[in-house]
C-alpha positions as CSV (number, residue, x, y, z in Angstrom):
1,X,-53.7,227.0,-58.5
2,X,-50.5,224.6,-58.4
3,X,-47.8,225.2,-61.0
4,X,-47.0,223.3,-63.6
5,X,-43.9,221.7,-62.0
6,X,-45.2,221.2,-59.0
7,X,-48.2,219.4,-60.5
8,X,-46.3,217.6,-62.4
9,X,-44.1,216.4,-59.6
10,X,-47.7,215.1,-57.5
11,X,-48.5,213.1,-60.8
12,X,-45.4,211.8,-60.7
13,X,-45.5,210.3,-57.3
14,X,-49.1,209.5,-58.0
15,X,-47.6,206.6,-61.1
16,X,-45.5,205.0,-57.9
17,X,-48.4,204.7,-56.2
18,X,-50.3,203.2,-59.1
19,X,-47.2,201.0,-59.7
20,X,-47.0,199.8,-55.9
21,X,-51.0,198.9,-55.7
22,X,-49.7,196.5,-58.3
23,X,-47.4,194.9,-55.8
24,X,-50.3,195.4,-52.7
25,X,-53.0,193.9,-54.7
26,X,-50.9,190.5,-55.4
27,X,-50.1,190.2,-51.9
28,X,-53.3,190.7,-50.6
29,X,-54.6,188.3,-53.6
30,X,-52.5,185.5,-51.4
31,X,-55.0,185.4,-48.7
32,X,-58.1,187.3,-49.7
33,X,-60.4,185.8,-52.7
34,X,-59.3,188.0,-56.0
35,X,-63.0,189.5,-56.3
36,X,-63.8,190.1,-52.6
37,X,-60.9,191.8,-52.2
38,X,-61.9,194.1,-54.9
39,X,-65.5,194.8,-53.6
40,X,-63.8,195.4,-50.1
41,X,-61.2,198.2,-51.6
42,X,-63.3,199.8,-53.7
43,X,-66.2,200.2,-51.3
44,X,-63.3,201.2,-48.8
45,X,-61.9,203.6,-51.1
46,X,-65.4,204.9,-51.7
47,X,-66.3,205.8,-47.8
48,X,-62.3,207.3,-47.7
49,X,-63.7,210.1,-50.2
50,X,-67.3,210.5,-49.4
51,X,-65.8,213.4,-46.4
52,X,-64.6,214.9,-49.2
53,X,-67.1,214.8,-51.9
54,X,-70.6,215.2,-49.9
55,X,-71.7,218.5,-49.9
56,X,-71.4,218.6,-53.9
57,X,-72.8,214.8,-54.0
58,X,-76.3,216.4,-52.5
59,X,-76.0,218.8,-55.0
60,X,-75.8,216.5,-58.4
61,X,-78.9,215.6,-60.0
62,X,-80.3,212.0,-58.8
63,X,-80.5,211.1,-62.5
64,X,-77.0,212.0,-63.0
65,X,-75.5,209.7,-60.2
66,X,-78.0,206.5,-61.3
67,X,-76.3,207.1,-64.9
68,X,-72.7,207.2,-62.9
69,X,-73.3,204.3,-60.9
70,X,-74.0,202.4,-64.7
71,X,-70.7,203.8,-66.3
72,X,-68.9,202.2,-63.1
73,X,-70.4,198.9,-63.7
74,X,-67.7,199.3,-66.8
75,X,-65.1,199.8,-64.9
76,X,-65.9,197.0,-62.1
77,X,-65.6,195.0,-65.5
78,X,-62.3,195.9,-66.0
79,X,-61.2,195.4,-62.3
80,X,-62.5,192.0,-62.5
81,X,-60.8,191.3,-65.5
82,X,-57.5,192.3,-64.1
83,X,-57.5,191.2,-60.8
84,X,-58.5,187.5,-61.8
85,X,-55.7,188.2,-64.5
86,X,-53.2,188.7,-61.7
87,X,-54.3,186.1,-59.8
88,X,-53.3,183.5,-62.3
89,X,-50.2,185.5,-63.7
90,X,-46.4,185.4,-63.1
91,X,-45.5,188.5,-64.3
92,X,-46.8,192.2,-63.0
93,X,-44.5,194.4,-65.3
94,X,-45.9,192.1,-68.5
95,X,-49.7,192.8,-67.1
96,X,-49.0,196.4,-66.4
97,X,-47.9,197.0,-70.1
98,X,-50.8,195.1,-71.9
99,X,-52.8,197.4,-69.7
100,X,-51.7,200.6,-70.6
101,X,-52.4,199.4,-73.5
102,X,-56.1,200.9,-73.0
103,X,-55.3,204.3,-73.9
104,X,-54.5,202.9,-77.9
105,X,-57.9,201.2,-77.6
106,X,-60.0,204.7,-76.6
107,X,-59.4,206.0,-79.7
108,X,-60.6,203.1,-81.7
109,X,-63.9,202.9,-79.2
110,X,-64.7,206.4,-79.8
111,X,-64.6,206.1,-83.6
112,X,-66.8,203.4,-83.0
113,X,-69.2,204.9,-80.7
114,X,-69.1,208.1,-81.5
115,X,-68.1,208.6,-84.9
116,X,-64.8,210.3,-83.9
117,X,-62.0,209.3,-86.3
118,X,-58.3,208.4,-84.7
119,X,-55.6,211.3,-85.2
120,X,-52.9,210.2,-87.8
121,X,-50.6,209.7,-85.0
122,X,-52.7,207.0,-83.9
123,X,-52.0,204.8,-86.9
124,X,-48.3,205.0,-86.7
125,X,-48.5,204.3,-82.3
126,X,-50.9,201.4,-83.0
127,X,-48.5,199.1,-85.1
128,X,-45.6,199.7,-82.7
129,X,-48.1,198.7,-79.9
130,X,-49.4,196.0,-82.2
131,X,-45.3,194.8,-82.7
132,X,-44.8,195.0,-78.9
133,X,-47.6,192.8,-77.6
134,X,-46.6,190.0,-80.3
135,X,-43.1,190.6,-78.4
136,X,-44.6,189.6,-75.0
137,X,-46.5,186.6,-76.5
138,X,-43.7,185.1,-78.2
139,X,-42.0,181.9,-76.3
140,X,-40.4,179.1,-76.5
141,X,-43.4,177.8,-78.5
142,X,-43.5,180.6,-80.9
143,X,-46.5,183.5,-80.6
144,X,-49.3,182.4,-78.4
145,X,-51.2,184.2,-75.9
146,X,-51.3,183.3,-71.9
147,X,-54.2,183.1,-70.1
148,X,-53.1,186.0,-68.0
149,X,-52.5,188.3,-71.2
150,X,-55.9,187.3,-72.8
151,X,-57.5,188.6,-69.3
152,X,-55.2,191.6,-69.1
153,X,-56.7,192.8,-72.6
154,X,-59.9,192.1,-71.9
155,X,-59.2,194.2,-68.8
156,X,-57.4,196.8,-71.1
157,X,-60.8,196.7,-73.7
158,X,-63.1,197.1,-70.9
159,X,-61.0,199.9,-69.1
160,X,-61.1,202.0,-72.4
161,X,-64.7,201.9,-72.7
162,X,-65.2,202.8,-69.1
163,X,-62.6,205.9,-70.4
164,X,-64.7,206.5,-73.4
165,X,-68.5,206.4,-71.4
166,X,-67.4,208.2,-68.3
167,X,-65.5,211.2,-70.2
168,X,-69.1,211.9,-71.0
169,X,-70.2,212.7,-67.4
170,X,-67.0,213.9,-66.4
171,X,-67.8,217.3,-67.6
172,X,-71.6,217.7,-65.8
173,X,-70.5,215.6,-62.7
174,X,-67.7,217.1,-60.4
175,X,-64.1,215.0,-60.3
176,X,-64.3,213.8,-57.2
177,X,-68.0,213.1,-56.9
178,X,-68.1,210.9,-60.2
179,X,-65.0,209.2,-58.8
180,X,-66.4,208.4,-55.6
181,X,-69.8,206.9,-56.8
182,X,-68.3,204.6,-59.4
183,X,-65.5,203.3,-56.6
184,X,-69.1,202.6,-54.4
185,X,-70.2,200.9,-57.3
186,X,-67.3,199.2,-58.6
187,X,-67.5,197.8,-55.0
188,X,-70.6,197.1,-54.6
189,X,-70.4,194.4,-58.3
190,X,-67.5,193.0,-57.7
191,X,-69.1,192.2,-53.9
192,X,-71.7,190.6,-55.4
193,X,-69.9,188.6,-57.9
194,X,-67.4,187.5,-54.9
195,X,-70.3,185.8,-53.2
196,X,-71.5,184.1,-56.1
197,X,-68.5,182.6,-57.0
198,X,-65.7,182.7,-54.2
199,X,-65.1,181.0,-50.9
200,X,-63.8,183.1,-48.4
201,X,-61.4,182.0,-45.6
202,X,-62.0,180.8,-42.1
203,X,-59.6,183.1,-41.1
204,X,-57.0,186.2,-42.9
205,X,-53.5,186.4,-41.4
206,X,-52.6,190.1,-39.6
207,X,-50.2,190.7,-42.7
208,X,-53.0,190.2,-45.6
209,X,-55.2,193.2,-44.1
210,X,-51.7,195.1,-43.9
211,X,-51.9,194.7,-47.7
212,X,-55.3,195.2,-47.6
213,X,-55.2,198.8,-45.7
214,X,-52.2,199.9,-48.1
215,X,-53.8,199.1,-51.3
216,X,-56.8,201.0,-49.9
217,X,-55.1,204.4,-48.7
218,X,-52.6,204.4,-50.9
219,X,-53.1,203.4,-53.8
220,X,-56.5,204.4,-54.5
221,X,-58.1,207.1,-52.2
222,X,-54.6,208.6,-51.9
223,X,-53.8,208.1,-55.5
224,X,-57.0,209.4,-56.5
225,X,-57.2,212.4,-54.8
226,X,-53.3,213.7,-55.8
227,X,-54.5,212.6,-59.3
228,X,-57.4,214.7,-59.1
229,X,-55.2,217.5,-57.7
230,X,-52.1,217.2,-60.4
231,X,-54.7,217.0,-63.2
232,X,-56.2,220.2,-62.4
233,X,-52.6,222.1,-62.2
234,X,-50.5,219.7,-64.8
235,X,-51.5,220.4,-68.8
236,X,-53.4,217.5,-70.5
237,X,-50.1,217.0,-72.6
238,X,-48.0,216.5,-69.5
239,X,-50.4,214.7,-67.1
240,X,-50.8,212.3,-70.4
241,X,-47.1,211.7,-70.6
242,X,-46.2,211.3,-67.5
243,X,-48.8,208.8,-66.4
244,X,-47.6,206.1,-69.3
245,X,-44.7,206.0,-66.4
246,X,-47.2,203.5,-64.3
247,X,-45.9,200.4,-66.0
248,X,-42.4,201.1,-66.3
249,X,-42.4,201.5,-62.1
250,X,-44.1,197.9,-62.2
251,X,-42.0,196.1,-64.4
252,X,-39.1,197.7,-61.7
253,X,-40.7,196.6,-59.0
254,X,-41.6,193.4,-59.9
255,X,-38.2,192.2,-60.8
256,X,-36.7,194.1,-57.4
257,X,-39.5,192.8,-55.7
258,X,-40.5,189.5,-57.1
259,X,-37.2,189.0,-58.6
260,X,-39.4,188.1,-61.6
261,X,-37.5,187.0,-65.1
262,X,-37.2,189.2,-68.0
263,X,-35.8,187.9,-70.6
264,X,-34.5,189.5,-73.8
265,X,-38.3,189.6,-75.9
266,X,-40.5,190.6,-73.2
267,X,-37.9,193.9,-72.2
268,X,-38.3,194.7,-76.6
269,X,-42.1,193.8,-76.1
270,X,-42.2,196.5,-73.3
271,X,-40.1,198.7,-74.5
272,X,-42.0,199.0,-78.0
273,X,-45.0,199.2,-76.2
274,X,-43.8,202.4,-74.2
275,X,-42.8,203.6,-77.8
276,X,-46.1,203.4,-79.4
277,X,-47.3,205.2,-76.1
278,X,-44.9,207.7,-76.3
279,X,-45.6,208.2,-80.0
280,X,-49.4,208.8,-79.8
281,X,-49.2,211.0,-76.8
282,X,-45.8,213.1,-77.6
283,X,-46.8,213.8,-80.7
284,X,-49.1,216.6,-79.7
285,X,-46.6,218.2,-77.2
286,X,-43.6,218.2,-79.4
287,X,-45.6,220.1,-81.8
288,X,-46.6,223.0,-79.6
289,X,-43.0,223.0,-78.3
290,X,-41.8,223.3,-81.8
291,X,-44.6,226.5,-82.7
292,X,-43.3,227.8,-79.0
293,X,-39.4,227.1,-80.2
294,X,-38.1,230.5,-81.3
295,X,-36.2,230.1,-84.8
296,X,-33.1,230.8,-85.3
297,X,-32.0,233.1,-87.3
């Protein structure tokens, strides 16, 4: 069993990862149609874990991986939404933000679904969150939402119902398994939709399958797998904390790498949207540091 620290430490390399997929994916995006280059990663990914997974895949019920393959239909949703988001959007750090955005929206899907009501905390995070994304949206012609942030919250929507559905199976199916059948079939959809609606190139320069390979290994077989790992070792408290890092990484390396423009509302729109994050998922860990906190006399 890893420690604590050193769990922590994987997860925390595993949000660079997620944060440099961001930077992968848009330069792939430059030679490779958006949606086939999402069937193509995720069916990639897939085969990258099935050495991993297949002993316990022949061991699931059949029933049980048809009802799997469904809840990743969800998430090839949300991949489509946000990969067609990026593909018309001039600003990764803005996208990454709305999209962490889905982890506000679970709670308010499950009380929906599933009857569960929000913590209190929830409704003090949500109007922070609420604050920040008017932040992003306001320019030079007052509030009014981009194409690109209207696709990056259906994304967001889409990926908290995936979170809501597939936390279901996550406790019959094992991690890995579940993960690896919904990459195949996140694949598989957004494969389909490519060659319904896309054109591909004649050719793909060298460079754009360099892309390709490292959004593949890295960041997501690689980055699933140490997730996986850290999760197992890291609390629920600190695993939830530490992974809200993911867009703060992106909006560095977009500006280092993209040299992308951030001006004075969209770095308060962030920032108030890291806030509400922090808010609804530190709330629970401050408490149990306070109980553990031994009073002073």
């Amino acid at each position: 069993m890893l420690s604590e620290r050193r769990a922590s430490l994987i997860l925390l390399v595993v949000t660079v990862f997620a944060a440099w997929g961001w930077i992968f994916s848009k330069e792939a995006i430059q030679g490779l149609p958006p949606f086939g280059f999402v069937g193509l990663r995720f069916l990639a990914a897939s085969l990258c874990l099935l050495p991993f997974c297949f002993s316990k895949l022949k061991q699931v019920d059949r029933g049980d991986l048809v009802r799997a393959s469904g809840v990743g239909s969800l998430l090839s949703c949300a991949l489509l939404f946000w990969i067609y988001a990026m593909s018309v959007s001039t600003s990764l750090g803005e996208g990454a933000f709305i999209m962490s955005l889905s982890m506000l929206i679970v709670p308010l899907i499950a009380w929906v679904l599933f009857k569960q009501k929000p913590q209190r905390i929830f409704w003090v995070s949500m109007p922070v969150a609420v604050s920040g994304l008017a932040m992003l949206s306001l320019g030079g012609v007052g509030w009014q939402l981009s194409a690109s942030q209207i696709w990056f919250l259906l994304a967001a929507l889409f990926l908290a119902l995936h979170f809501n559905v597939n936390s279901r199976y996550a406790k019959r199916i094992p991690a890995l398994v579940l993960t690896c059948v919904q990459l195949f079939s996140t694949g598989v959809i957004a494969s389909i939709a490519s060659l319904l609606t896309e054109t591909w190139p004649e050719s793909v320069p060298t460079s754009i399958w360099i892309w390709f390979g490292l959004s593949v290994l890295v960041a997501t077989s690689l980055r699933y797998l140490m997730q996986t790992l850290g999760q197992k070792g890291a609390s629920p408290a600190n695993a939830a904390i530490i992974m809200i890092l993911e867009p703060v990484w992106t909006v560095v390396l977009s500006v280092v790498w993209y040299h992308e423009a951030m001006p004075a509302h969209k770095i308060m729109g962030c920032g108030l949207i890291l806030a509400s994050l922090l808010i609804y998922r530190g709330a629970q860990p401050l408490r149990i540091w306070l109980r553990r906190k031994p009073k002073q006399l």
